[in-house]
VOLO-445044 format. One record per atom (N, C-alpha, C): residue in three letters; chain; atom name; residue number from 1; z, x, y. Coordinates in nm, 4 decimals, m for minus. Layout:
ala / A / CA / NUM / Z / X / Y .
...
# end
This chain:
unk / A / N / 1 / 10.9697 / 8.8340 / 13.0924 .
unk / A / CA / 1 / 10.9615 / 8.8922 / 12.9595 .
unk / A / C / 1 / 11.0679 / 8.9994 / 12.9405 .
unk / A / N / 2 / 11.0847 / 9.0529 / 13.0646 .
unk / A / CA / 2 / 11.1931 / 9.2157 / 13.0565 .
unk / A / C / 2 / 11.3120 / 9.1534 / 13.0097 .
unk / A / N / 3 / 11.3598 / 8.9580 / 13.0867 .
unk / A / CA / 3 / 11.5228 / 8.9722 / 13.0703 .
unk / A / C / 3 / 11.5131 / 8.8872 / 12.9179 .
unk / A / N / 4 / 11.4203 / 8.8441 / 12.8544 .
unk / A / CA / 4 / 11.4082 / 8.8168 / 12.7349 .
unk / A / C / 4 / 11.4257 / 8.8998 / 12.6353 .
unk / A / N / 5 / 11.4004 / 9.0004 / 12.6532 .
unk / A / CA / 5 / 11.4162 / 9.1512 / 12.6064 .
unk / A / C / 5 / 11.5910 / 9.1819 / 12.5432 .
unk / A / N / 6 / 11.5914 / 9.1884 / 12.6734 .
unk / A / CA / 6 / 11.7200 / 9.2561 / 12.7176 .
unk / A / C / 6 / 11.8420 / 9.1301 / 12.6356 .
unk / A / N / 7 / 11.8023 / 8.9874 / 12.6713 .
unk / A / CA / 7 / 11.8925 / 8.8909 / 12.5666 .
unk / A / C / 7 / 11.9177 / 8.9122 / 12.4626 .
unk / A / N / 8 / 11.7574 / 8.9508 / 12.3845 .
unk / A / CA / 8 / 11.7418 / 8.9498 / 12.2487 .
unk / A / C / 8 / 11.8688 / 9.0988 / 12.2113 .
unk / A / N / 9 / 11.8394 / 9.2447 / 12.2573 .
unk / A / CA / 9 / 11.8924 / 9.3180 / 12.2197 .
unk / A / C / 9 / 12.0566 / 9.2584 / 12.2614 .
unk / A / N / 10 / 12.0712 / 9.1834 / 12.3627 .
unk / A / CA / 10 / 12.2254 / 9.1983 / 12.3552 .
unk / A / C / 10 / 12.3408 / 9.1151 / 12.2774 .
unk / A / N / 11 / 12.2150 / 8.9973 / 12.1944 .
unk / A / CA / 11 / 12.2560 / 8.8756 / 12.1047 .
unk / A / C / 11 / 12.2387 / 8.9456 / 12.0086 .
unk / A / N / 12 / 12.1852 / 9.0490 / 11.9986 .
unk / A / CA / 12 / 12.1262 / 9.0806 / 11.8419 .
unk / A / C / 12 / 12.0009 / 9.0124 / 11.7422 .
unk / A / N / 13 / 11.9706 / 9.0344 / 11.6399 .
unk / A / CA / 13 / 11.8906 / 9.0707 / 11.5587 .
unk / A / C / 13 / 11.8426 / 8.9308 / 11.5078 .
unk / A / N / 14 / 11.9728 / 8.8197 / 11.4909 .
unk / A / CA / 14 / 11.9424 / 8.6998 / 11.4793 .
unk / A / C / 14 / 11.8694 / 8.5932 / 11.5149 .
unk / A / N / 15 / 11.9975 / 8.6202 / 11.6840 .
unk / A / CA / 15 / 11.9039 / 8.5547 / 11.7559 .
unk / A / C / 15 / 11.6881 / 8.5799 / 11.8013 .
unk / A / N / 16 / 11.6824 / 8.6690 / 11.7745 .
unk / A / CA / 16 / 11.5349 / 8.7024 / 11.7931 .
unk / A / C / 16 / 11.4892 / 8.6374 / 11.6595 .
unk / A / N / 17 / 11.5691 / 8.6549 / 11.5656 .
unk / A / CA / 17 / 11.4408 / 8.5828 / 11.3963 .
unk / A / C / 17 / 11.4440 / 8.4093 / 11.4519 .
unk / A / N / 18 / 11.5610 / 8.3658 / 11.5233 .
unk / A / CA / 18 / 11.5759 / 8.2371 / 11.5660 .
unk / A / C / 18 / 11.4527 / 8.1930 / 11.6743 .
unk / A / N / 19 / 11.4227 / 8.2979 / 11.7686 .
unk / A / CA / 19 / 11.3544 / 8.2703 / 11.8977 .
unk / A / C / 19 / 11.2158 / 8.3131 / 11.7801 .
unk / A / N / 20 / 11.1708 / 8.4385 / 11.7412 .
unk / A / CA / 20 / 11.0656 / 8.4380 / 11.6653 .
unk / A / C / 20 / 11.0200 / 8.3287 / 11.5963 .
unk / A / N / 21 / 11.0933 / 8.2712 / 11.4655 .
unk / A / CA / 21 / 11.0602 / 8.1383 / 11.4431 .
unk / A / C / 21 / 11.0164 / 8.0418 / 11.5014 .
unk / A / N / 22 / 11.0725 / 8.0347 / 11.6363 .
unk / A / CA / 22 / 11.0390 / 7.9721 / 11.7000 .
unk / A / C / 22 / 10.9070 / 7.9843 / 11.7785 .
unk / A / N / 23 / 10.8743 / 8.0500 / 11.8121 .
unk / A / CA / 23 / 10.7266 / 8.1239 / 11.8792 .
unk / A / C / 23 / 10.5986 / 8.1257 / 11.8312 .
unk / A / N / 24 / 10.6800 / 8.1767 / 11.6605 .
unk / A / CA / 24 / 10.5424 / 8.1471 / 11.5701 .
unk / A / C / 24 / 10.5812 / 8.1338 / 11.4569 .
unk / A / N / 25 / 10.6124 / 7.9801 / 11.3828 .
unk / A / CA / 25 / 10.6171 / 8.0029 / 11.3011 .
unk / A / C / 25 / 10.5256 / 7.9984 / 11.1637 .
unk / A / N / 26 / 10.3764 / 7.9847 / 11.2257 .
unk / A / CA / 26 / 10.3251 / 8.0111 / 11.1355 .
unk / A / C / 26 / 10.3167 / 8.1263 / 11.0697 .
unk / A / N / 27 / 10.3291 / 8.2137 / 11.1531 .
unk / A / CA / 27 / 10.3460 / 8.3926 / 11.1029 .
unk / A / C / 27 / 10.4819 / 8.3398 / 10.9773 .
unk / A / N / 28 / 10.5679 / 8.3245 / 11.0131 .
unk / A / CA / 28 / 10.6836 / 8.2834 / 10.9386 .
unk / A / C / 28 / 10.6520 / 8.2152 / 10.7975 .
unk / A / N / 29 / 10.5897 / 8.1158 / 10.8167 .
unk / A / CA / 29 / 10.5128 / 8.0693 / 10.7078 .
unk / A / C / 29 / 10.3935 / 8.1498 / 10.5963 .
unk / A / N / 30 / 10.3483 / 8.1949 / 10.6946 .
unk / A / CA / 30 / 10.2306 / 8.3000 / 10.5735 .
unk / A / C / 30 / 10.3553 / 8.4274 / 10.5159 .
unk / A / N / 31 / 10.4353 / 8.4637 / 10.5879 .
unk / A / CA / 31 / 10.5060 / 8.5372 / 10.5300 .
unk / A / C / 31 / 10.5563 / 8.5393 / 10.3832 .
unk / A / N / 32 / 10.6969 / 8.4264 / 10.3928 .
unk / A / CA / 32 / 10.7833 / 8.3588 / 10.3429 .
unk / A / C / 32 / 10.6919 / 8.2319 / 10.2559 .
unk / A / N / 33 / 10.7519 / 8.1782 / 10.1253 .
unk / A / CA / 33 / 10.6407 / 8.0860 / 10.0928 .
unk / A / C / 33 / 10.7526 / 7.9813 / 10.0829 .
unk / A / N / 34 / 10.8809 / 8.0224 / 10.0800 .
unk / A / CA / 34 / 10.9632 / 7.9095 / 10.0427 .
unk / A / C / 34 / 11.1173 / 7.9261 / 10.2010 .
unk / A / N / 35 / 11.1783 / 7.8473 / 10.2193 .
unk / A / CA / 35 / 11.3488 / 7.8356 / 10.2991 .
unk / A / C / 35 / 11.4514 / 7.9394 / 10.2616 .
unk / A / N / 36 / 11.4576 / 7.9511 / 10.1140 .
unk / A / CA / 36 / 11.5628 / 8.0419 / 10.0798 .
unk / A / C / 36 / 11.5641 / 8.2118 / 10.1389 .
unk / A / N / 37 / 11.4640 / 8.2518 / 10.1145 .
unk / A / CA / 37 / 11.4750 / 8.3982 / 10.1625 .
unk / A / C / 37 / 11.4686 / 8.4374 / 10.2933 .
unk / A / N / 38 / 11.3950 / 8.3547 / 10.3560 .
unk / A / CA / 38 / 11.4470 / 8.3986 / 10.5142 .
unk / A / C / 38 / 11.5987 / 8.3279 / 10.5804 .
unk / A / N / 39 / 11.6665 / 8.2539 / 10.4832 .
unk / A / CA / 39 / 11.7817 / 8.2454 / 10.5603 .
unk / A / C / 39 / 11.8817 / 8.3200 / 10.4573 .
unk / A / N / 40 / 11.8361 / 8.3436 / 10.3491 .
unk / A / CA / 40 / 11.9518 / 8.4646 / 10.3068 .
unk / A / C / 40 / 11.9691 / 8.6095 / 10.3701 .
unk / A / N / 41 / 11.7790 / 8.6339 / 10.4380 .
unk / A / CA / 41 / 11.7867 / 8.7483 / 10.5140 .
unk / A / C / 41 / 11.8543 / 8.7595 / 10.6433 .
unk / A / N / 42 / 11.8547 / 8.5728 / 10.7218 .
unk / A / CA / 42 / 11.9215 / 8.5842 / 10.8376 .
unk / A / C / 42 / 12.0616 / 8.6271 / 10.8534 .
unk / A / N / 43 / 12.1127 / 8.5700 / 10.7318 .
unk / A / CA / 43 / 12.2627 / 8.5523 / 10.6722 .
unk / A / C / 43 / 12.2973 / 8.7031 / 10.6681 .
unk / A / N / 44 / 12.2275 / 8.7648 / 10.5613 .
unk / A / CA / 44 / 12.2955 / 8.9465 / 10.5099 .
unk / A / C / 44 / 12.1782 / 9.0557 / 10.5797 .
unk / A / N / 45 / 12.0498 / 9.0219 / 10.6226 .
unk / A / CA / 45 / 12.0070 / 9.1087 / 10.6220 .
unk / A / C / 45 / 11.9344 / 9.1208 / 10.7316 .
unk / A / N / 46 / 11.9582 / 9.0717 / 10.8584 .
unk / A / CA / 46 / 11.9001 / 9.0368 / 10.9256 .
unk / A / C / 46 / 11.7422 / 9.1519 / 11.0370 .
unk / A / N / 47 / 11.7722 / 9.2779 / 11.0298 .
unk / A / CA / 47 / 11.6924 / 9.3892 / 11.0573 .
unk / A / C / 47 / 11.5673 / 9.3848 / 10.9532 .
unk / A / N / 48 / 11.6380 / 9.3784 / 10.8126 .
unk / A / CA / 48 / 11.5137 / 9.4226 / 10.6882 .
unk / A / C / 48 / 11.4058 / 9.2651 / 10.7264 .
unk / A / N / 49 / 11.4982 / 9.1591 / 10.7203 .
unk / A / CA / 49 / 11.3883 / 9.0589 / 10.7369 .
unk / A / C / 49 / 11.2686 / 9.0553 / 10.8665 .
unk / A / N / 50 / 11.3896 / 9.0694 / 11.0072 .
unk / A / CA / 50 / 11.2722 / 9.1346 / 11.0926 .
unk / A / C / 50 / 11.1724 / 9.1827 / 11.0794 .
unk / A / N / 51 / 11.1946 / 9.3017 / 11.0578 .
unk / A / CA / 51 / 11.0777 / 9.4464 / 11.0218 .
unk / A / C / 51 / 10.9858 / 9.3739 / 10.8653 .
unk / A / N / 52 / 11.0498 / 9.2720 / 10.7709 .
unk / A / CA / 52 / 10.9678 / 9.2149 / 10.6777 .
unk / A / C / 52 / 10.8435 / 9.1212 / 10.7513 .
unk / A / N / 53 / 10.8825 / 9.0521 / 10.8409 .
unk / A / CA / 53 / 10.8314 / 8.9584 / 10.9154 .
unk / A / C / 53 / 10.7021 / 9.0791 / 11.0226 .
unk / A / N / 54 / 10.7285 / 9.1186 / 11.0265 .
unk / A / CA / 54 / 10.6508 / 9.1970 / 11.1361 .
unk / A / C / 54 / 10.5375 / 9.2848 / 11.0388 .
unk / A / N / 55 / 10.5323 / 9.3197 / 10.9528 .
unk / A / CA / 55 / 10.4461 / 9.4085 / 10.8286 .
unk / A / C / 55 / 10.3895 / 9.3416 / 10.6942 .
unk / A / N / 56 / 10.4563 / 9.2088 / 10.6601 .
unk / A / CA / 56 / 10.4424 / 9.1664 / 10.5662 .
unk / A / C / 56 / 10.3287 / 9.0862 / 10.5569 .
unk / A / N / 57 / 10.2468 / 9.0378 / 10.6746 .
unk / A / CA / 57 / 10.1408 / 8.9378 / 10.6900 .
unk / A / C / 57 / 10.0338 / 9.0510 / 10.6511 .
unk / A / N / 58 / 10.0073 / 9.1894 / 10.6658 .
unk / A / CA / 58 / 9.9258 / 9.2469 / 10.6871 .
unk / A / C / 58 / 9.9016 / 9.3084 / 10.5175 .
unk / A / N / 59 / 10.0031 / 9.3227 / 10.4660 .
unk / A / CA / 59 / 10.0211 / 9.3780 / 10.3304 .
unk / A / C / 59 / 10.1208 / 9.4347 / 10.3747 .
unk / A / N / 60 / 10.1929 / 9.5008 / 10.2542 .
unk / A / CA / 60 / 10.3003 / 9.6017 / 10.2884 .
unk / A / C / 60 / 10.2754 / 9.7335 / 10.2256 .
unk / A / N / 61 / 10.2173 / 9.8381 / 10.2703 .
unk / A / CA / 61 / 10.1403 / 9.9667 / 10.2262 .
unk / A / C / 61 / 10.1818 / 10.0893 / 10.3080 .
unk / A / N / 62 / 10.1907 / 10.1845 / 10.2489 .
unk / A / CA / 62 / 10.2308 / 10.3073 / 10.3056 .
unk / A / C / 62 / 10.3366 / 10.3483 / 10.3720 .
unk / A / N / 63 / 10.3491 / 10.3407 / 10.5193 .
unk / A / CA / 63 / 10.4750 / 10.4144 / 10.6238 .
unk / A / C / 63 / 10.5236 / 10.2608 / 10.6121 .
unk / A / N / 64 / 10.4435 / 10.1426 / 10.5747 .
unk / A / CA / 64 / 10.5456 / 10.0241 / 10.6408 .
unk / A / C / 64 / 10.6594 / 10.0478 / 10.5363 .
unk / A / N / 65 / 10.6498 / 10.0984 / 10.4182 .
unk / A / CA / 65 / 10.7776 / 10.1130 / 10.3569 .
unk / A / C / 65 / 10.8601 / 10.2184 / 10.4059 .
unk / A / N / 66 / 10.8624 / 10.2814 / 10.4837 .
unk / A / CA / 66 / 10.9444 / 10.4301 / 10.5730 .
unk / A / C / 66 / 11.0226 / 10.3026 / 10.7110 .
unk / A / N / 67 / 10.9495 / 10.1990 / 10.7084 .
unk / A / CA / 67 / 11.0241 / 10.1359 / 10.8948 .
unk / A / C / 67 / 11.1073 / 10.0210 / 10.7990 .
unk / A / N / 68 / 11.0793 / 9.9839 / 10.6712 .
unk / A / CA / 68 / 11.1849 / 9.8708 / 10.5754 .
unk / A / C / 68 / 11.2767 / 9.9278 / 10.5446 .
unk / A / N / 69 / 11.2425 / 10.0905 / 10.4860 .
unk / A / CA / 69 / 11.3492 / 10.1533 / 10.4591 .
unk / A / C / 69 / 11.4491 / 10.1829 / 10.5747 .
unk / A / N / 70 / 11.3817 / 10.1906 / 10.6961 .
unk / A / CA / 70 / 11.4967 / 10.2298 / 10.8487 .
unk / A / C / 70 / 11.5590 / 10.0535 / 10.8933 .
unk / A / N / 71 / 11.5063 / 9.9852 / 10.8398 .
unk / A / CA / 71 / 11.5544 / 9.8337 / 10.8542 .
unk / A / C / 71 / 11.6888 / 9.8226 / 10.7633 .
unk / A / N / 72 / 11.6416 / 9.8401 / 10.6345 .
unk / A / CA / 72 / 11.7505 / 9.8393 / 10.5329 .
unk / A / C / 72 / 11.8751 / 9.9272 / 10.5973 .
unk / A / N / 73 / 11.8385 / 10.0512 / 10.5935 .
unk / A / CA / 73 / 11.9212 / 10.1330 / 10.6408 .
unk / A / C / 73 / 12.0398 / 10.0683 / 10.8274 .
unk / A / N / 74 / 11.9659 / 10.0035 / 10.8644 .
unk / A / CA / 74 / 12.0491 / 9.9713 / 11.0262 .
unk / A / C / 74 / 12.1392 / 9.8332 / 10.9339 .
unk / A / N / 75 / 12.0676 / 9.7972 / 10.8600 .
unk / A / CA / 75 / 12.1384 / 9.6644 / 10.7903 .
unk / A / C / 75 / 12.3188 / 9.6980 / 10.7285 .
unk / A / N / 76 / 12.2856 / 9.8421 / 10.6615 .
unk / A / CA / 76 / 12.3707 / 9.8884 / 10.6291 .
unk / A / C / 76 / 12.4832 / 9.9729 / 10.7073 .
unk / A / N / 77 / 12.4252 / 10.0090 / 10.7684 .
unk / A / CA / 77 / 12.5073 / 10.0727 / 10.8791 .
unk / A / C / 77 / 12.6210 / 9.9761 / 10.9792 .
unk / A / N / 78 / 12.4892 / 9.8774 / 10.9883 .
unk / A / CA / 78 / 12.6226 / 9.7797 / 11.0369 .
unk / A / C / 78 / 12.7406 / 9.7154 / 11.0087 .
unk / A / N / 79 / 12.7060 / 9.6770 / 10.8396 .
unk / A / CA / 79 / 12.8328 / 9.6268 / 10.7787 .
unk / A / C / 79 / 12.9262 / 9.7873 / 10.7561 .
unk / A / N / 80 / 12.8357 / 9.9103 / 10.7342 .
unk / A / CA / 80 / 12.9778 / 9.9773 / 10.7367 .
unk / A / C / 80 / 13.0646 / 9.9879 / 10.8269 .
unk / A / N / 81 / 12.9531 / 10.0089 / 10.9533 .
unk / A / CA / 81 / 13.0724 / 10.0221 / 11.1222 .
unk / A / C / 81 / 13.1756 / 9.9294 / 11.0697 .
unk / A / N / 82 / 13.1345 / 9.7793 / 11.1132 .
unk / A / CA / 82 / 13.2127 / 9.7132 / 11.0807 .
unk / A / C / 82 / 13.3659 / 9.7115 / 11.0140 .
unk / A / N / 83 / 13.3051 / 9.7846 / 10.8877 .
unk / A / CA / 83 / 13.4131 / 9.7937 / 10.7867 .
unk / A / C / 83 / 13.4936 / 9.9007 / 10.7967 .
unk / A / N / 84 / 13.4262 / 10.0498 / 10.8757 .
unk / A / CA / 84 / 13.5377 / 10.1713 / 10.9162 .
unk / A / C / 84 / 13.6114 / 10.0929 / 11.0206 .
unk / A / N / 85 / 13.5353 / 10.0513 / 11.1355 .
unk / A / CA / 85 / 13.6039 / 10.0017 / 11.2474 .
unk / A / C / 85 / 13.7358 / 9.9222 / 11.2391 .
unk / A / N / 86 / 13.7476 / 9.8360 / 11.1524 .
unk / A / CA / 86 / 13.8714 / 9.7287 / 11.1385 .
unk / A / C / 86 / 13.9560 / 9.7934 / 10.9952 .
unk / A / N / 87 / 13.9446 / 9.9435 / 10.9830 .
unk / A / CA / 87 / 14.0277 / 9.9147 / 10.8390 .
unk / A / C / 87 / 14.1869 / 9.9555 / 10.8505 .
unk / A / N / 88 / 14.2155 / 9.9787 / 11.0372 .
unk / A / CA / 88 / 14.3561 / 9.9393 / 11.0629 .
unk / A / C / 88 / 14.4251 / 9.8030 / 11.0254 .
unk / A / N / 89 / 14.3181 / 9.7220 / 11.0455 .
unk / A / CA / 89 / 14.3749 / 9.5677 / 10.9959 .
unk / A / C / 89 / 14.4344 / 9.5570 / 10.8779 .
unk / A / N / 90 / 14.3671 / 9.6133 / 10.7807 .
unk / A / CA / 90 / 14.3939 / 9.5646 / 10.6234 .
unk / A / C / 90 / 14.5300 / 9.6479 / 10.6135 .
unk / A / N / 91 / 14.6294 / 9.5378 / 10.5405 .
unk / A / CA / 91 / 14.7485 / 9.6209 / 10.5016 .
unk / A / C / 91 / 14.7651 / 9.6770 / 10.3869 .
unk / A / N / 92 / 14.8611 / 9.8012 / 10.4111 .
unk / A / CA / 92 / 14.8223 / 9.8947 / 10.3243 .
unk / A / C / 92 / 14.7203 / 9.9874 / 10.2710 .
unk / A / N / 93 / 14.6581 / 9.9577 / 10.3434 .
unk / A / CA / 93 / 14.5378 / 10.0756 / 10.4128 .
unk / A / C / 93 / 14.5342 / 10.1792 / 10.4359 .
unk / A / N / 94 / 14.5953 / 10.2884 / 10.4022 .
unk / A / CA / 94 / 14.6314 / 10.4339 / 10.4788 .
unk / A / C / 94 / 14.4526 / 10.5503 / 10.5240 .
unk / A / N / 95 / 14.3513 / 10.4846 / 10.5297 .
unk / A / CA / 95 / 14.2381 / 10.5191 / 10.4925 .
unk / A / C / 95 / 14.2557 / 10.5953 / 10.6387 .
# end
């Protein structure tokens, strides 16, 4: 279970909604009612859908909106790294 762990964090966020799905996807199913939104979340959002998947069967009430909001938030953070990180690439860039 430990080096399953340790995969998931080092593949990232995806691969776990991939292995989750896989594990259970009926959880997945009571969630989600339709295909489209959990693969647009895999696609752009992949943390918020997590943390959606994990709170959303139960209702979504109180602090669970404080751990969507820290989901959203890592979602975002990543495309910015991303985007400070490489903005030597872009030419004409003096940023």
């Amino acid at each position: 279970m430990c080096c399953l762990i340790s995969i998931l964090a080092l593949l990232g966020p995806r691969a776990a909604i991939v292995v989750w799905w896989l594990a259970q996807p009926a959880r997945w199913s009571a969630t989600f009612h339709t295909f489209l939104v959990p693969l647009l979340g895999f696609l752009f959002l992949p943390w918020t859908t997590l943390m959606y998947v994990l709170v959303a069967p139960q209702g979504v009430t109180g602090f669970d909106w404080f751990f969507l909001g820290i989901a959203v938030l890592a979602d975002v953070a990543g495309y910015a790294g991303t985007g400070y990180g490489n903005r030597n690439r872009m030419p004409g860039y003096a940023g």
